[in-house]
NUKOL-408939 format. One record per residue (C-alpha): residue number from 1; residue in three letters; x, y, z. Coordinates in nm, 2 decimals. Layout:
N
 num residu   east  north     up
 NUM    ALA      X      Y      Z
...
//
This chain:
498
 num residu   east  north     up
   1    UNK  11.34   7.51  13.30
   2    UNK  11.11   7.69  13.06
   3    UNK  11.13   8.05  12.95
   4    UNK  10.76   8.15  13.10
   5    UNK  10.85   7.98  13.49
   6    UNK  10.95   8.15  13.75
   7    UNK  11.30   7.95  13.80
   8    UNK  11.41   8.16  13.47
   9    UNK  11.26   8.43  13.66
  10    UNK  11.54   8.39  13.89
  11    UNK  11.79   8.21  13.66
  12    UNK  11.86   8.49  13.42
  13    UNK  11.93   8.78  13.63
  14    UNK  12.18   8.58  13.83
  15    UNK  12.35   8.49  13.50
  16    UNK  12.38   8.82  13.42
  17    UNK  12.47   8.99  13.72
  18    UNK  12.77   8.72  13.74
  19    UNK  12.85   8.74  13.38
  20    UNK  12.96   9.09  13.40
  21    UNK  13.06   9.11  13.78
  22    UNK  13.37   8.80  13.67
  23    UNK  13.67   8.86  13.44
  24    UNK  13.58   8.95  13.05
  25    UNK  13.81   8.63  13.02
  26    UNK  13.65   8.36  13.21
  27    UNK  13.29   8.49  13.11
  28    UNK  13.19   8.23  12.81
  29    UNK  13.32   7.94  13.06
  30    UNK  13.03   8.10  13.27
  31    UNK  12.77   8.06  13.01
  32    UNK  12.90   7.74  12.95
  33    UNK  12.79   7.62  13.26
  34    UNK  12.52   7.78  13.30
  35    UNK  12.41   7.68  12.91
  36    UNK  12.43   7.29  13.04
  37    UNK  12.29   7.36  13.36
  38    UNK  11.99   7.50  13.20
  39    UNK  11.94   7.22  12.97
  40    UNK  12.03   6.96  13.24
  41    UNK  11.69   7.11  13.41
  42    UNK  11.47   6.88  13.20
  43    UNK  11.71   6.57  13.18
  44    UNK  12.03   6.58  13.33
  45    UNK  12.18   6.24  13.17
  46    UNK  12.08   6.41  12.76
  47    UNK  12.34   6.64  12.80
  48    UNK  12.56   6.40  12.70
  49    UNK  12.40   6.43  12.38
  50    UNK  12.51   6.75  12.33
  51    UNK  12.84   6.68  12.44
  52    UNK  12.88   6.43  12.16
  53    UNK  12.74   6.65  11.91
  54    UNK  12.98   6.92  11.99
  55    UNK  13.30   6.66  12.04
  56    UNK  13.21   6.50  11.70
  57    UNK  13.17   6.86  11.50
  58    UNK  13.45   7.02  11.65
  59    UNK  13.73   6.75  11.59
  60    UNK  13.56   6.69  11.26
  61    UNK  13.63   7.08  11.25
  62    UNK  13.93   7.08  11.33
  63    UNK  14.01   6.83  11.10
  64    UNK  13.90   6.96  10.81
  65    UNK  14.12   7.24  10.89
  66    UNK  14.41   7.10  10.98
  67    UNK  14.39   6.92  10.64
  68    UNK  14.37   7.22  10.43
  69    UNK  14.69   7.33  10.54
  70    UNK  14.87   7.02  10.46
  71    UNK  15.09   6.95  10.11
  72    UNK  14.84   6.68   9.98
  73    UNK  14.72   6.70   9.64
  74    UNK  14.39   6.90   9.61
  75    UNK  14.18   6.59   9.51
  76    UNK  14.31   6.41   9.80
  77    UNK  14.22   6.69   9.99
  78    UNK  13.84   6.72   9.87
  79    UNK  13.79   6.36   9.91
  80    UNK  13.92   6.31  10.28
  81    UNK  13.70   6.67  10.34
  82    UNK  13.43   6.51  10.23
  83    UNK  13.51   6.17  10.41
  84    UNK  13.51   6.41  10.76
  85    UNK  13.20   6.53  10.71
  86    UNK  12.99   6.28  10.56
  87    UNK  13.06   6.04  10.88
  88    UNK  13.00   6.37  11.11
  89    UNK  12.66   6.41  10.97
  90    UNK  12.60   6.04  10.97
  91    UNK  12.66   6.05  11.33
  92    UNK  12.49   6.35  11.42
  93    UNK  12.22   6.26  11.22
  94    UNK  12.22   5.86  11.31
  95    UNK  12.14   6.02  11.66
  96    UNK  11.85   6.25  11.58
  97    UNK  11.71   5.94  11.36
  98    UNK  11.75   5.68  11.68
  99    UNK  11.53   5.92  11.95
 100    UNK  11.34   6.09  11.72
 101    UNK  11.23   5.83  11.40
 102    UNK  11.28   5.50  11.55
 103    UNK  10.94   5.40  11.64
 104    UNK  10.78   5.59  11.32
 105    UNK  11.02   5.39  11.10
 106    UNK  10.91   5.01  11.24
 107    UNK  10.63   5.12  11.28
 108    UNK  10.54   5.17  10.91
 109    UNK  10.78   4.90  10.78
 110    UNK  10.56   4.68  10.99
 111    UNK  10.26   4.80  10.85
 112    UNK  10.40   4.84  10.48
 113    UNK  10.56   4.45  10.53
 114    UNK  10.19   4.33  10.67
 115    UNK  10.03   4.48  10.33
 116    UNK  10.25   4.26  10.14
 117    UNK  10.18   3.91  10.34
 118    UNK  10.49   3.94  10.56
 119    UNK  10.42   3.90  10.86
 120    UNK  10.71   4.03  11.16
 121    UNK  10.72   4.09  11.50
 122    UNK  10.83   4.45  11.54
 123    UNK  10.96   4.59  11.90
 124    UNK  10.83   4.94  12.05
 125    UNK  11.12   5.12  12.22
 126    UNK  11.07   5.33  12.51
 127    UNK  11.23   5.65  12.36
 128    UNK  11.21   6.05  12.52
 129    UNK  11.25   6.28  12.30
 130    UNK  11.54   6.50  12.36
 131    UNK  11.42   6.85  12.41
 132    UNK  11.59   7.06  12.12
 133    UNK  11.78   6.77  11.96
 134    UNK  11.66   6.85  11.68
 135    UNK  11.74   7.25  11.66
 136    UNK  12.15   7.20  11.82
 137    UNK  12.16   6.91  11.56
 138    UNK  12.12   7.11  11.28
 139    UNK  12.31   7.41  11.41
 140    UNK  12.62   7.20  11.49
 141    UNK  12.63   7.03  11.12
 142    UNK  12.57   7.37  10.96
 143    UNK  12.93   7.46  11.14
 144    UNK  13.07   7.17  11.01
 145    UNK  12.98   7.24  10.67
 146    UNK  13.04   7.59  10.67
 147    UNK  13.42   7.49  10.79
 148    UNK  13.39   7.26  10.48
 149    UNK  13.31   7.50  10.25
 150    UNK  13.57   7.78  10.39
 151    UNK  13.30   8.03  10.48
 152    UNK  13.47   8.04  10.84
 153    UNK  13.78   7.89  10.99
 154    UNK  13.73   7.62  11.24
 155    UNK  13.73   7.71  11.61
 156    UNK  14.01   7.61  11.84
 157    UNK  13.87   7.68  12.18
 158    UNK  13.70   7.37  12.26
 159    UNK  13.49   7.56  12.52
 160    UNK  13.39   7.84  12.28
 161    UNK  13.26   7.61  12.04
 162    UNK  13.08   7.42  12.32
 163    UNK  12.93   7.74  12.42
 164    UNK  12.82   7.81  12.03
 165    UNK  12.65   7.48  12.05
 166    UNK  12.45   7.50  12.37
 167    UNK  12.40   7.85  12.44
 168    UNK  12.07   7.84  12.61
 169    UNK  11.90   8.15  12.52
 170    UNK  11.87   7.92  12.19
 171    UNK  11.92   7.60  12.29
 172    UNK  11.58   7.41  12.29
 173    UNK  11.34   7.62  12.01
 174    UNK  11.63   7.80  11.82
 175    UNK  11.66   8.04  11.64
 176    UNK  11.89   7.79  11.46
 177    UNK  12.20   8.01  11.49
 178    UNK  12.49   8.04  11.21
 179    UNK  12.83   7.98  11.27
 180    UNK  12.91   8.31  11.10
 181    UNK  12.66   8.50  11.32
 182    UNK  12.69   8.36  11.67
 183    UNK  13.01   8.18  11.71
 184    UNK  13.25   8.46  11.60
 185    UNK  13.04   8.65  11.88
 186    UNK  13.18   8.47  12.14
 187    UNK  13.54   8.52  12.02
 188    UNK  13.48   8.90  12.10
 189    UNK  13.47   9.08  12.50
 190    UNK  13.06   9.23  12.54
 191    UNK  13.04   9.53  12.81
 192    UNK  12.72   9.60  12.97
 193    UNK  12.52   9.82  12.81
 194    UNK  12.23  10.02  12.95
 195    UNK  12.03  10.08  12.64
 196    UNK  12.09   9.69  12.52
 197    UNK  11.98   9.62  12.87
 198    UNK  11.61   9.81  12.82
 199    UNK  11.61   9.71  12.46
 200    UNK  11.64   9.35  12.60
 201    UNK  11.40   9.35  12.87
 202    UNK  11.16   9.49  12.67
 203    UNK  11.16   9.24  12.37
 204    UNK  11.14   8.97  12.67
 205    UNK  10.84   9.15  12.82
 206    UNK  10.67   9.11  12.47
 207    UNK  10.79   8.75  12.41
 208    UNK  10.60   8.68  12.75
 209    UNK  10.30   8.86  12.63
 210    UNK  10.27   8.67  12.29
 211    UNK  10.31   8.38  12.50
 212    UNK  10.11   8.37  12.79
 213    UNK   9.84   8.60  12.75
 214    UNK   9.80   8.49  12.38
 215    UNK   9.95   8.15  12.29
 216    UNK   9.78   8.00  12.64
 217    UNK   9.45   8.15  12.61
 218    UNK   9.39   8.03  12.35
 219    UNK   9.57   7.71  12.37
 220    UNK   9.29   7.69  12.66
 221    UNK   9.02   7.77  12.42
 222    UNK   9.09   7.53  12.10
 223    UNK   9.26   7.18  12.26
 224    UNK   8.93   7.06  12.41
 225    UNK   8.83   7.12  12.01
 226    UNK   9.15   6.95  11.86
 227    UNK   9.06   6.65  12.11
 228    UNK   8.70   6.57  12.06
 229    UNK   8.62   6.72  11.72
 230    UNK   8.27   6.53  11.70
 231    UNK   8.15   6.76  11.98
 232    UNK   8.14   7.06  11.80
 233    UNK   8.06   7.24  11.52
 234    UNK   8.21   7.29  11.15
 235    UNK   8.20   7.64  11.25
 236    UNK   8.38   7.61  11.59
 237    UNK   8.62   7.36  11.43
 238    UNK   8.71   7.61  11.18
 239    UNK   8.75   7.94  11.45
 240    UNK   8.97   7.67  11.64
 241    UNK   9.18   7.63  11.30
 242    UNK   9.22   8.03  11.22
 243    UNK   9.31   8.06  11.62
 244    UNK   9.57   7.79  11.61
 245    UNK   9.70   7.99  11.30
 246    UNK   9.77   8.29  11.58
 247    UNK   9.84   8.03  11.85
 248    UNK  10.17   7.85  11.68
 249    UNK  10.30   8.23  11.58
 250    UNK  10.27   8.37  11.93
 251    UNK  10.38   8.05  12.13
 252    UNK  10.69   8.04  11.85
 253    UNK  10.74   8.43  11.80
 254    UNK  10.74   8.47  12.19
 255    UNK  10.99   8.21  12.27
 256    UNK  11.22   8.35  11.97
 257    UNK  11.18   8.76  12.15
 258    UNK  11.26   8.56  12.50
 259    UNK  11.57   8.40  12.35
 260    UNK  11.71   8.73  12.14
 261    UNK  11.59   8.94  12.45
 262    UNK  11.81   8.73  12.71
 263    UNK  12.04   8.72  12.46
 264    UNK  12.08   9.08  12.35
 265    UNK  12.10   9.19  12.74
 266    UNK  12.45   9.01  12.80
 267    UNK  12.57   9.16  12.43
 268    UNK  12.51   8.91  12.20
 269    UNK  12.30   8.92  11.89
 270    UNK  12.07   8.65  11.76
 271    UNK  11.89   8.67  11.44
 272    UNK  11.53   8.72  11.39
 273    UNK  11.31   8.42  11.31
 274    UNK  10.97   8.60  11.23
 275    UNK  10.90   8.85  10.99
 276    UNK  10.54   9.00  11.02
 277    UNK  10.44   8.63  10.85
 278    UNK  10.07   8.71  10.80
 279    UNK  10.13   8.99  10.62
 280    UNK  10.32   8.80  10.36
 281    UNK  10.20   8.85  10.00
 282    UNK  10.21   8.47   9.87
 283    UNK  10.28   8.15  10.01
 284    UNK  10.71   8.14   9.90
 285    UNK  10.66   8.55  10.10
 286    UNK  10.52   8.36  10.39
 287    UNK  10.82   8.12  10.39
 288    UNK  11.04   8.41  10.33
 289    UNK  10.88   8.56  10.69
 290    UNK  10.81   8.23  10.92
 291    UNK  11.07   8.05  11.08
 292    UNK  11.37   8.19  10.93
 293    UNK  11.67   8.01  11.10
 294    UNK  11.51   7.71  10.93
 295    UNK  11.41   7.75  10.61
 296    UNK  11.70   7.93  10.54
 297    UNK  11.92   7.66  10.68
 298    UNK  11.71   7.42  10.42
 299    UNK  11.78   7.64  10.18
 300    UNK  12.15   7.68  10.21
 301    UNK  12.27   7.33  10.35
 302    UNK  12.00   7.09  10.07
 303    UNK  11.82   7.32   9.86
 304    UNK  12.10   7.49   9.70
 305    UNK  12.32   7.16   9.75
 306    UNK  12.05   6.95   9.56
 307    UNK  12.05   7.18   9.25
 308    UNK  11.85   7.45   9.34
 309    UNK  11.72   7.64   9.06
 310    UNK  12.01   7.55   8.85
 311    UNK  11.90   7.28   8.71
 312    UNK  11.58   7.32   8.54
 313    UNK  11.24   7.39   8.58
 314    UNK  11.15   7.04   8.66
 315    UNK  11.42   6.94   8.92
 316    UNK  11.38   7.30   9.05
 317    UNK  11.00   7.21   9.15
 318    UNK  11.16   6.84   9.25
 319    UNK  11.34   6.98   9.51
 320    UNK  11.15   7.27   9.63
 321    UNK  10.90   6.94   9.77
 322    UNK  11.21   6.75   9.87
 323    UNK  11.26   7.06  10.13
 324    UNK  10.89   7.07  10.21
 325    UNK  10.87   6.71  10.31
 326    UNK  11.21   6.73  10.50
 327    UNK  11.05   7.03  10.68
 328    UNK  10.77   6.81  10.78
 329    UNK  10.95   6.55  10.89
 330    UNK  11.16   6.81  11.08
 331    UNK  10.88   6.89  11.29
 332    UNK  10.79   6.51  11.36
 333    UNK  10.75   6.19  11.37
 334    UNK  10.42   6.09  11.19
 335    UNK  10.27   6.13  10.84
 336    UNK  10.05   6.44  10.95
 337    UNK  10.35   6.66  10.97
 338    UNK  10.48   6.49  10.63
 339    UNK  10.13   6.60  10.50
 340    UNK  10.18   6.95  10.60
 341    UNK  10.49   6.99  10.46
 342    UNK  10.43   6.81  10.14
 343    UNK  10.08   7.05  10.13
 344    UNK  10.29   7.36  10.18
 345    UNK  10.54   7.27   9.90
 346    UNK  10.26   7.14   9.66
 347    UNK  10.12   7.56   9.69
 348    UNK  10.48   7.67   9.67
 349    UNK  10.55   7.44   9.31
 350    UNK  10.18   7.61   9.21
 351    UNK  10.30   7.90   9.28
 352    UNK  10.63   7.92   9.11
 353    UNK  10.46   7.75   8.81
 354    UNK  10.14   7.96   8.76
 355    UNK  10.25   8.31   8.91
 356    UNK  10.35   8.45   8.55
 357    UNK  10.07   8.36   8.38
 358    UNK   9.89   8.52   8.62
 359    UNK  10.05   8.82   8.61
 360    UNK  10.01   8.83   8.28
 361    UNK   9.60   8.78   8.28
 362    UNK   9.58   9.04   8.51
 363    UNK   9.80   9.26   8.30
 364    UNK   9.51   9.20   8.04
 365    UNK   9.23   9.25   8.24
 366    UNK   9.42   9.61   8.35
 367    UNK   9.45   9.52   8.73
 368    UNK   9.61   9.71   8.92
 369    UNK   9.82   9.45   9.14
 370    UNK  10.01   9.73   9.32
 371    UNK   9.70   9.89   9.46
 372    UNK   9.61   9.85   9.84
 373    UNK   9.32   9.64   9.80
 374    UNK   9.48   9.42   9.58
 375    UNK   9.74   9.36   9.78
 376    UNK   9.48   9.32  10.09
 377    UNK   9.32   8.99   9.89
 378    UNK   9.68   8.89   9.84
 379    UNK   9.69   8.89  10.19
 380    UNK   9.37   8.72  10.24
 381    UNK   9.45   8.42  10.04
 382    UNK   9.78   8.36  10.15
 383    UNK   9.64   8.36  10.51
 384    UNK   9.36   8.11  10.42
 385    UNK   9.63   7.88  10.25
 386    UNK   9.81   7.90  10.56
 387    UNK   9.58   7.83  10.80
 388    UNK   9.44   7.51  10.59
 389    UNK   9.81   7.34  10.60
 390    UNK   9.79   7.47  10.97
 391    UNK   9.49   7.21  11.04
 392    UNK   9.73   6.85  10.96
 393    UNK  10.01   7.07  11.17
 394    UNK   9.79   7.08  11.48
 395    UNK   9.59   6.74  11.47
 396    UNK   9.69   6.47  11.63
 397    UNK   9.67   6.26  11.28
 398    UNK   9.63   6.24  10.97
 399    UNK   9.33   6.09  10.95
 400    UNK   9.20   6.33  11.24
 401    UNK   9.30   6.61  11.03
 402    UNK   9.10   6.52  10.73
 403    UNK   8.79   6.46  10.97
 404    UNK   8.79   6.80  11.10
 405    UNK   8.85   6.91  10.72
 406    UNK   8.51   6.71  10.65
 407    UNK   8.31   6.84  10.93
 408    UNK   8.42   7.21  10.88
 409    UNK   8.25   7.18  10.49
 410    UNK   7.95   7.02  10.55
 411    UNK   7.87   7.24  10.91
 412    UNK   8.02   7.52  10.75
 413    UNK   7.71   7.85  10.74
 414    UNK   7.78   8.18  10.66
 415    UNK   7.49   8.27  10.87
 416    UNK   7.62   8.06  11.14
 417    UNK   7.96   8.29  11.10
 418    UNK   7.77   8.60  11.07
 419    UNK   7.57   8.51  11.37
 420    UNK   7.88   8.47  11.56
 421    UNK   7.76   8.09  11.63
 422    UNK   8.09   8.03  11.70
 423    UNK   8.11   8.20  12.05
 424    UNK   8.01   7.91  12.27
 425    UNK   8.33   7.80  12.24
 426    UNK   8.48   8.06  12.46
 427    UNK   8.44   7.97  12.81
 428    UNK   8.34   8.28  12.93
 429    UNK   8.33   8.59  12.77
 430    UNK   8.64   8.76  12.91
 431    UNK   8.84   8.52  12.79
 432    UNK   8.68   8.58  12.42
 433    UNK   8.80   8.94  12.50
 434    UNK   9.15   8.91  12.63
 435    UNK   9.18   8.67  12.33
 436    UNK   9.08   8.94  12.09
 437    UNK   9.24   9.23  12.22
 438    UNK   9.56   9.14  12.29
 439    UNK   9.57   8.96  11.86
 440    UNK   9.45   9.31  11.78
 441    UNK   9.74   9.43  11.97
 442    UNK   9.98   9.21  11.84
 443    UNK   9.83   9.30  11.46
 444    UNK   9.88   9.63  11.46
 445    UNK  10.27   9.60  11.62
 446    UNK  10.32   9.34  11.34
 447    UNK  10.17   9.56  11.07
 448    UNK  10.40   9.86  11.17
 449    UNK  10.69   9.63  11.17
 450    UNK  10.59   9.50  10.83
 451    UNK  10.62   9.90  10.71
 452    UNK  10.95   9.95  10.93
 453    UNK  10.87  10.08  11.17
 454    UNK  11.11  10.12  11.47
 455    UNK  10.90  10.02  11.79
 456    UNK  11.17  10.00  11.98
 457    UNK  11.31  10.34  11.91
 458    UNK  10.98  10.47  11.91
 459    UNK  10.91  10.40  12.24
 460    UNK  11.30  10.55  12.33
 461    UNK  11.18  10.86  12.19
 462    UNK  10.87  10.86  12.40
 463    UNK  10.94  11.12  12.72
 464    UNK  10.97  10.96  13.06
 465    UNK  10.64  10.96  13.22
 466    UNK  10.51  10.80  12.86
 467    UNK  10.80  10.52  12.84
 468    UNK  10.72  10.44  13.16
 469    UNK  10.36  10.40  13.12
 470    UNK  10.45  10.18  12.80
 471    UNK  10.62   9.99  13.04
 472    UNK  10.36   9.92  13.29
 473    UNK  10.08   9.85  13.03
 474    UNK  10.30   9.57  12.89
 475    UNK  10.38   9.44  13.26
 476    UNK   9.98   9.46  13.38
 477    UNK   9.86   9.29  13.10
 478    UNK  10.07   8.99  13.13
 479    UNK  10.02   8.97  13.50
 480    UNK   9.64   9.03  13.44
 481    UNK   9.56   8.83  13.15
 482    UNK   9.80   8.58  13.16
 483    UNK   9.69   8.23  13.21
 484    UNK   9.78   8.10  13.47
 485    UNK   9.64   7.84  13.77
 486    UNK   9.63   7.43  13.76
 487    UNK   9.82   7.32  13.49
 488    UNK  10.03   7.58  13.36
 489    UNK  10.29   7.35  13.36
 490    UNK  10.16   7.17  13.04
 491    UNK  10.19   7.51  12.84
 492    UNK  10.52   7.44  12.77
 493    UNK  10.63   7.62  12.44
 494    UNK  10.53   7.43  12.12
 495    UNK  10.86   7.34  11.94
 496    UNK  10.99   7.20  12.26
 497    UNK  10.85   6.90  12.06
 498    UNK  11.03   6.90  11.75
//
């Protein structure tokens, strides 16, 4: 069941109607069910995944806590702590490592033993991915290791913590939730709330319109592109790159307003994973803005762990690409999404090294790197920096990546861009509008965001007649230029992957 069918169409307003009509309670036993029935839509027999996830964390939990309270010395203590959770991680993460890595592991041991005259015969496993393994992975060990580290006490109700685990608005494409956040939600009673309710709807309404009007138009667009780069131009492969850019945020962004919008309705609150991302100043602002729940997870549970800045200079920029390449590998299983995180760290350590000096040159040549137009290059850059890394995210390899990267330099024209040579790619030119429109749309809201703005209380404040025809733009559009038709199953969300 994906968030953009019409079985969630369905789905959600039975599991709210039921969740406040039954006992305040009983109700997180509801979600419970209704958390593993939705994830038992794709594959009924992975939920047993999930189940040992949560079994293994929570008695590890448990554990931990049980042993703080006992009369052992504290060195004993620290060292059987650690012994919990190192083995809990191991096992979680052995898990992730066996569906996920497998076949990229033997595959390149393979290739790296052939190189050096060893020669092996090296199996190929059937393996399906697990939708979301990877995001209730990480979300379960952050628990454990908050529990380890005393930032919150470990949760006795078996079913609660299931609930934490697997709570579906969240489940398969985060945001990666925090024990401290989501978990001691669910130890609290929610009433129904009207305005939550609209405030809810609405943010769903928009996560379908990032989605399917703009994710899956142009999803329609660029994939013939991706698939047969030699068929088209350097300047069509590089409007397919700078689309993608918009493509991964609203497929992403959308998914993230469905899950906080279902969420927010039954009176829970999940935090934000986008930040305005393209209007970010520099690259380490862009990672500051895009995909929050996981760099920040990074950040707290290896970054900081490894060192951090502590450390030095040196091992500071050491593991600011260790995160990068974990990110990568995060995202998948092959050396194009190593490259892409190893890319965006290698601009972050540039960065971080160079920035001062920069400063300081501009300082001398009396720039003004407060004004607007300043700040608009800033912008500019950072964008183009993003978009490049964006090309070995989207390929399907490496080596396809640097391909495309070749043919967009030597087809590249600026009269070809100024000609708008680049249009044939569009199959017709509605969908070149609908495309264009609805990104200018989704611009501006981000823009106001970025200044904070309320746009949600902005459209409260709007009289009736006006809310309403808010309402009814957002709800046309979708149904209007949505896509639709023959094989609108295949647009599933893209972190359904990862």
């Amino acid at each position: 069941m994906i968030f953009n069918s019409v079985k969630y169409l369905f789905f959600l307003p039975v599991v709210i109607l039921v969740y406040f009509i039954i006992p305040k309670k009983i109700r997180y036993i509801w979600l419970l069910i209704v958390s593993y029935y939705f994830y038992m839509c794709w594959n009924a027999k992975y939920a047993l995944l999930i189940f040992f996830s949560t079994i293994t964390t929570y008695l590890c939990g448990i554990l931990i806590e049980i042993l703080k309270k006992t009369g052992l010395e504290r060195k004993k203590k620290i060292i059987l702590s650690k012994s919990f959770v190192t083995i809990c991680i191991l096992l979680n993460i052995g898990i992730l490592f066996y569906f996920k890595y497998t076949n990229f592991f033997l595959r390149n041991l393979y290739m790296f033993l052939s190189k050096v005259g060893i020669s092996i015969s090296v199996p190929v496993f059937d393996i399906v991915l697990p939708v979301g393994i990877s995001f209730y992975t990480f979300q379960a060990i952050g628990y454990i290791i908050d529990v380890y580290r005393s930032e919150i006490h470990a949760e006795k109700n078996v079913f609660k913590y299931a609930l934490f685990v697997s709570f579906f608005p969240q489940l398969v494409a985060g945001p990666i939730e925090r024990s401290k956040n989501l978990l001691l939600q669910f130890r609290e009673y929610t009433n129904f709330d009207i305005i939550k309710a609209k405030t809810g709807l609405i943010t769903i309404a928009y996560g379908l319109f990032l989605k399917i009007v703009i994710a899956d138009n142009i999803s329609s667009v660029i994939d013939p592109l991706f698939s047969n780069p030699d068929n088209y131009s350097g300047i069509m492969l590089l409007m397919a790159v700078i689309l993608f850019a918009f493509q991964i945020y609203c497929d992403f962004n959308g998914y993230t307003k469905i899950a906080i919008g279902s969420a927010y309705i039954l009176g829970y609150n999940l935090n934000e994973n986008f930040d305005s991302p393209y209007c970010a100043l520099s690259i380490k602002d862009f990672w500051r803005r895009w995909h929050i729940s996981l760099t920040s997870w990074f950040r707290d549970y290896v970054y900081i762990p490894l060192g951090g800045s502590r450390k030095g200079k040196i091992r500071k920029q050491i593991n600011t690409m260790v995160i990068f390449l974990l990110s990568g590998l995060w995202h998948g299983a092959a050396w194009h999404f190593i490259a892409w995180g190893g890319v965006n760290g290698l601009f972050s350590v540039i960065e971080d090294i160079f920035s001062e000096y920069w400063y300081m040159l501009l300082e001398r040549l009396k720039i003004n790197y407060e004004a607007r137009i300043y700040k608009m290059f800033q912008r500019i850059i950072t964008f183009m920096l993003v978009d490049f890394t964006w090309l070995f995210f989207r390929a399907n390899s490496f080596t396809s990546a640097l391909h495309i990267c070749k043919k967009i330099i030597k087809g590249f024209k600026l009269e070809s861009f100024c000609n708008f040579a680049f249009i044939d790619m569009f199959t017709s030119t509605s969908a070149m509008v609908i495309i264009f429109v609805s990104l200018l749309i989704m611009i501006v809201i981000d823009i106001l965001k970025y200044q904070g703005k309320d746009i949600m209380q902005a459209i409260f404040n709007q009289q009736l007649f006006w809310r309403w025809c808010i309402y009814w733009a957002i709800l046309l559009l979708i149904i209007y230029w949505g896509a639709y038709g023959t094989g609108y199953e295949q647009t599933q969300f893209i972190y359904f992957q990862f």
